[in-house]
VEXDREN-2710 file (C-alpha; in Angstrom, 1 decimal):
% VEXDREN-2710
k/r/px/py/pz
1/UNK/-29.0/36.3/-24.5
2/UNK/-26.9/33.3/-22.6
3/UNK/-23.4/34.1/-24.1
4/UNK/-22.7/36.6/-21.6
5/UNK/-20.7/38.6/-23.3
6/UNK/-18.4/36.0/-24.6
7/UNK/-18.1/36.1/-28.1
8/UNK/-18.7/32.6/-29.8
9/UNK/-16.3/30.6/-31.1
10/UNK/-16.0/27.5/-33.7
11/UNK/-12.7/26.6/-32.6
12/UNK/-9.1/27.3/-32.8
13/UNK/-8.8/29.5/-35.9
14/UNK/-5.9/31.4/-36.4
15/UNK/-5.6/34.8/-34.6
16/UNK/-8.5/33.1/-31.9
17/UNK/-7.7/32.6/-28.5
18/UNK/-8.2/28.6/-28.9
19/UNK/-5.1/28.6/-31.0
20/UNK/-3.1/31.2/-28.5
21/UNK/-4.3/28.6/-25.4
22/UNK/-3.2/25.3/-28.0
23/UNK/0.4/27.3/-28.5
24/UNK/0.6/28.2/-24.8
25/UNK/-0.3/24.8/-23.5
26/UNK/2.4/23.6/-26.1
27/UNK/5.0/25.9/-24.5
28/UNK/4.5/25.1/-21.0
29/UNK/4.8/21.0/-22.0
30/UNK/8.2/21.5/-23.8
31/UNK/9.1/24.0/-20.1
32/UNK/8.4/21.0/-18.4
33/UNK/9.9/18.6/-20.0
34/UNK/12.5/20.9/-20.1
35/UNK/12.5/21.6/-16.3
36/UNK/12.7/17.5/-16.0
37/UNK/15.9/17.2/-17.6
38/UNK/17.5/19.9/-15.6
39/UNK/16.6/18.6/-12.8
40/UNK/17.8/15.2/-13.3
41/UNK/21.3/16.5/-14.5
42/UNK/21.1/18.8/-11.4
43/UNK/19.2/16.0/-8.9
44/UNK/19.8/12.8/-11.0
45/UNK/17.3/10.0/-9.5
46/UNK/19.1/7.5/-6.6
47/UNK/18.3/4.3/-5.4
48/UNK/15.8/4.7/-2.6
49/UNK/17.4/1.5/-0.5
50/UNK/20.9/2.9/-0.8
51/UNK/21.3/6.1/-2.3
52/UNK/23.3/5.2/-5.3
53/UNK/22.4/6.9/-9.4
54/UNK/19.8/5.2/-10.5
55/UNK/18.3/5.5/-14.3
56/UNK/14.3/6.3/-12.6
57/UNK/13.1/7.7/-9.7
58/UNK/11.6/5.6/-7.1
59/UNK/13.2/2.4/-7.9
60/UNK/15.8/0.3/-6.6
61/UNK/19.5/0.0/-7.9
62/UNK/20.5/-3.3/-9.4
63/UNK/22.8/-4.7/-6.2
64/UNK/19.8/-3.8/-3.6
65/UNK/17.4/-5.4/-6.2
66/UNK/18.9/-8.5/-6.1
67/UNK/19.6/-7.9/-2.4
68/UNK/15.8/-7.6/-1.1
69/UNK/14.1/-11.0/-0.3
70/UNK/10.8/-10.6/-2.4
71/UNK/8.3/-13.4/-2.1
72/UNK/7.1/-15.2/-5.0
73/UNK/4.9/-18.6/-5.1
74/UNK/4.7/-21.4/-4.5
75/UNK/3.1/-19.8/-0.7
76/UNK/0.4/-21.1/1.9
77/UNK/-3.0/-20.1/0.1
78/UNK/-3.9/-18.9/3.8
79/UNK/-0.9/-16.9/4.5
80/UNK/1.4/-16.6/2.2
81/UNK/4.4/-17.8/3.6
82/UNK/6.4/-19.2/1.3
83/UNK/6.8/-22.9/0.7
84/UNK/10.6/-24.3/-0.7
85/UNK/8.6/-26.2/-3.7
86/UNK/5.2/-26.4/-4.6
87/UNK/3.2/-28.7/-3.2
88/UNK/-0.5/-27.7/-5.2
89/UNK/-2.7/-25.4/-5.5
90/UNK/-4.9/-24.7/-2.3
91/UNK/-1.8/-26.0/-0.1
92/UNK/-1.5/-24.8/3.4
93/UNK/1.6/-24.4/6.0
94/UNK/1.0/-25.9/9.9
95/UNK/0.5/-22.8/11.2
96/UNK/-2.8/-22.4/8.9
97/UNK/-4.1/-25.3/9.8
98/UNK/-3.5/-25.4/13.5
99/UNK/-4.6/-21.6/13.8
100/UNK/-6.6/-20.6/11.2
101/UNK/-6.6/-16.5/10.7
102/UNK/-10.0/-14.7/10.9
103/UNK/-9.1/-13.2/7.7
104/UNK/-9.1/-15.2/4.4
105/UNK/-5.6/-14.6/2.7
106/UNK/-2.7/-12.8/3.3
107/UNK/0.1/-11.5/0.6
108/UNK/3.3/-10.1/1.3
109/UNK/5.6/-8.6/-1.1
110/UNK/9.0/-9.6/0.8
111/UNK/10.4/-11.0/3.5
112/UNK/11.4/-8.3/6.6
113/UNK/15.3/-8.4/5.6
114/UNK/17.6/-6.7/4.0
115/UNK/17.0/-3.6/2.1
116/UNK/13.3/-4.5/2.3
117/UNK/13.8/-3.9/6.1
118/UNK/15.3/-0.5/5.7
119/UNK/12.4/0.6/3.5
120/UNK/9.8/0.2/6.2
121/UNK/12.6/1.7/8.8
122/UNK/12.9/4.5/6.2
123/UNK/9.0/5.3/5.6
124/UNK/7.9/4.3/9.5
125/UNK/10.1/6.4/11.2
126/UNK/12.9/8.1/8.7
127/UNK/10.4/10.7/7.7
128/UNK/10.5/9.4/3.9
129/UNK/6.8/8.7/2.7
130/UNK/7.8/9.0/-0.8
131/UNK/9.1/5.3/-0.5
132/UNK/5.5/3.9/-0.3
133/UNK/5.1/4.4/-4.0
134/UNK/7.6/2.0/-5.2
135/UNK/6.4/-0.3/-1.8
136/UNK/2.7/0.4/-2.9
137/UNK/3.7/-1.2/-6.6
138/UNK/5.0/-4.0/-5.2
139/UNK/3.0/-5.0/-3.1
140/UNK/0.3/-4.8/-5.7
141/UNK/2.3/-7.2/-8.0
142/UNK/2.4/-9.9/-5.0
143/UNK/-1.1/-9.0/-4.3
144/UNK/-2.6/-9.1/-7.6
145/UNK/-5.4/-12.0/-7.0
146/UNK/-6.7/-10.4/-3.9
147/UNK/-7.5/-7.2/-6.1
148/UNK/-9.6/-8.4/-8.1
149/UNK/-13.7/-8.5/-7.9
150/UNK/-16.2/-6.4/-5.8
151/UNK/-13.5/-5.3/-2.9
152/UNK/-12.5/-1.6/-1.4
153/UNK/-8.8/-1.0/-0.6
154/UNK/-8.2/-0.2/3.3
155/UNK/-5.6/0.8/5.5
156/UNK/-4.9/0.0/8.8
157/UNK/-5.5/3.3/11.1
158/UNK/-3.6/4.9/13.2
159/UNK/-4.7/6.5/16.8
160/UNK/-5.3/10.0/15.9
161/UNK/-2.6/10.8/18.9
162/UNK/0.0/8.8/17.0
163/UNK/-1.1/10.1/13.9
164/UNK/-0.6/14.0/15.1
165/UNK/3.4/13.4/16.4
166/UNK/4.1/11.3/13.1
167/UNK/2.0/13.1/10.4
168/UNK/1.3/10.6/8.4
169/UNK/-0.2/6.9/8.4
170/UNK/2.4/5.0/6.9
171/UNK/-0.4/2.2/5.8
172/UNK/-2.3/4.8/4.5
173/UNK/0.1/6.0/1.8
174/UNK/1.1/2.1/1.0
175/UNK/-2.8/2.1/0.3
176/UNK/-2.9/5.0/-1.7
177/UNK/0.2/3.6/-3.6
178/UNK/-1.5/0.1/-4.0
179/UNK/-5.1/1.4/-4.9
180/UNK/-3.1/4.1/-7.6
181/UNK/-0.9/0.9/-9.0
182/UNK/-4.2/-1.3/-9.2
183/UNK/-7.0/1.7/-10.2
184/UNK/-9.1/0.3/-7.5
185/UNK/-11.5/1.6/-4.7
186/UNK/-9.9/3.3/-1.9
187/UNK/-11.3/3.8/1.4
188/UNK/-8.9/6.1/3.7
189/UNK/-11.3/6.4/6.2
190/UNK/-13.0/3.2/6.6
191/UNK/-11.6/2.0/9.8
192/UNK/-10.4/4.4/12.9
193/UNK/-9.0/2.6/15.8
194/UNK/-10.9/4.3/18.8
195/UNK/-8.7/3.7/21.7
196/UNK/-4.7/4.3/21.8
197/UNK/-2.4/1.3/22.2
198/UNK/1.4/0.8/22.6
199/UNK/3.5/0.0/20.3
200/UNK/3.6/-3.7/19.2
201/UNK/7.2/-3.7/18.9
202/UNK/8.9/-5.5/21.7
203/UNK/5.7/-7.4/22.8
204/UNK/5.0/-10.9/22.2
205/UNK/1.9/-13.0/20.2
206/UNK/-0.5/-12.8/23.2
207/UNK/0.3/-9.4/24.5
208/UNK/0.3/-8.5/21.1
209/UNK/-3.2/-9.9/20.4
210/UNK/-4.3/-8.1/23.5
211/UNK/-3.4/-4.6/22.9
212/UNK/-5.6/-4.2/20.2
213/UNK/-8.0/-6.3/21.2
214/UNK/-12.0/-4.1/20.4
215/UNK/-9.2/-1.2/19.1
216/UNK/-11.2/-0.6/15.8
217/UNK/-14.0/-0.2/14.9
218/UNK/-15.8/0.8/11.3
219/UNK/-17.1/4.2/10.1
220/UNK/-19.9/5.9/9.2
221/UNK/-18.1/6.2/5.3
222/UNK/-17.0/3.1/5.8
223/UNK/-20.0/1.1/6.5
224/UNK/-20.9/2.4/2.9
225/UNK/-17.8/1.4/1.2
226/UNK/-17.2/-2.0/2.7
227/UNK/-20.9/-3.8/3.0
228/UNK/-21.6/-6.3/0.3
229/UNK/-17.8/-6.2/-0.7
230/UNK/-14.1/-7.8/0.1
231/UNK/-11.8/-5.3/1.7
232/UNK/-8.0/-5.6/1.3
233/UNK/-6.3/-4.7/4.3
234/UNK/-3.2/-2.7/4.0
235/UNK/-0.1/-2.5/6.7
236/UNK/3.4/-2.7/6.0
237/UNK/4.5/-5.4/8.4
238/UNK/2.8/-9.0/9.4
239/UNK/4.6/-10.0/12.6
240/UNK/1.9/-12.6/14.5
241/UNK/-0.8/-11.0/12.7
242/UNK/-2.4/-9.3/15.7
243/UNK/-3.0/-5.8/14.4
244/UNK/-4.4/-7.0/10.8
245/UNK/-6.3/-9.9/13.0
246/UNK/-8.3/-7.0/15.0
247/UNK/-8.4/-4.6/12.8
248/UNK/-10.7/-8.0/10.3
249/UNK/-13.9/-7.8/13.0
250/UNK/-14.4/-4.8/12.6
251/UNK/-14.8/-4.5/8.5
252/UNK/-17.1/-8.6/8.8
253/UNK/-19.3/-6.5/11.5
254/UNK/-19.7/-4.0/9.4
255/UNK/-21.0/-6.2/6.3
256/UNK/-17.7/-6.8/4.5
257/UNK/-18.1/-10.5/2.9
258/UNK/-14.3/-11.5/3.3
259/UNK/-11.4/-9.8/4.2
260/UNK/-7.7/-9.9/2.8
261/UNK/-4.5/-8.6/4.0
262/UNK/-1.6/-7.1/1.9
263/UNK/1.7/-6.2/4.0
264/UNK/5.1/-5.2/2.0
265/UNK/6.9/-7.6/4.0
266/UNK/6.8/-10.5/6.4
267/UNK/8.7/-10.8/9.2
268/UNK/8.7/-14.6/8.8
269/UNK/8.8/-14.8/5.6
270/UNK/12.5/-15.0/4.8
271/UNK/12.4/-18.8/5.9
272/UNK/10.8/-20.8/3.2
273/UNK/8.9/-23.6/4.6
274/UNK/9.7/-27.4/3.4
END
């Protein structure tokens, strides 16, 4: 009684079906890899900035690596604007000090020029979400002390109207991506922003700031999964910091004890400060 029927089995002896599942398995790996080649000789992997044979999928070909402005330290410990030469550790641009952010730190992977422009063109609104993996593993690179620690990965949301015409949250992949890349927590849900805005494109700092002004606001899930932790906000542009600045009340109501922000790029970031 218990077996069911099924005869017992001490492993994969020959003529067993252990051994004809082991074989089979075997079979379908050598398919595979077999079905890889012939796609690359059919569909060989391109550049994702230009187009151009690459050697690996989702990568970038050598002229529009050395092409994309990535940002490296030394930066403003604040917000991670670049500085032209280090001036120690804990230093901080003007704008830091004249306006502190309500976050704590913000990362950016490049500056908003360049091929690293056309990548958040390309994701945002060229219908290629597949580009937020290579994105997502850079920006985890730049990122790398803010994911460390107690802390849940979060995206910026998107008004569910917004999110039904473009299909996808572009922060919300770039999350995924960074949260994959690091093998950290990952909250998708966390945040919802509860009234629709216009687009911040086109709009100034202040008019900016007051478009999503008491936009956000935290969920049920994610009152659970940011409370007694650090939550890493992810978006793909900083501009003024508006969105990322109204989307940090919401997670610090909610009982986050600090909040980060992680962009792929800047837009201000292509001008080193000196």
């Amino acid at each position: 009684m218990g077996n069911m029927g099924v005869a017992e089995d001490d492993g994969p002896l020959p003529g067993r079906p252990g051994r004809f599942f082991a074989i089979a398995n075997g079979c379908r790996s050598v398919a595979s890899a077999g079905l890889r080649t012939l796609l690359d000789l059919l569909l060989p992997p391109t550049c994702i900035a230009c187009g151009h044979p690459t050697t690996e999928e989702d990568v970038l070909c050598p002229a529009c690596w050395s092409a994309t402005p990535f940002l490296e330290p030394p930066w403003c410990a604040r917000l991670g604007r670049p500085f032209a030469y280090d001036l120690g550790p804990g230093a901080l641009c003007p704008e830091a000090i004249a306006d502190p952010p309500v976050f704590d730190r913000a990362r950016a992977a490049a500056a908003f020029a360049g091929p690293a422009r056309d990548l958040v063109h390309g994701l945002k609104y060229g219908d290629r979400p597949a580009y937020a993996r290579a994105m997502g593993r850079w920006m985890a690179r730049a990122g790398a002390e803010l994911l460390a620690g107690e802390f849940v990965v979060v995206p910026v949301p998107l008004h569910r109207i917004r999110l039904w015409r473009r299909r996808f949250n572009q922060a919300a992949l770039l999350a995924k991506a960074v949260a994959e890349t690091a093998e950290a927590p990952l909250c998708l849900t966390a945040l919802q922003r509860i009234r629709s805005t216009r687009q911040q494109v086109g709009l100034n700092a202040d008019a900016r700031a007051e478009n999503v002004r008491g936009a956000f606001q935290v969920t049920a899930e994610g009152r659970t999964a940011v409370v007694g932790r650090r939550v890493v906000l992810v978006d793909d542009v900083y501009t003024t910091g508006a969105t990322v600045s109204a989307c940090t009340l919401a997670p610090r109501r909610g009982g986050a004890v600090g909040v980060d922000v992680l962009t792929f790029a800047r837009a201000d970031g292509d001008n080193p400060l000196s």
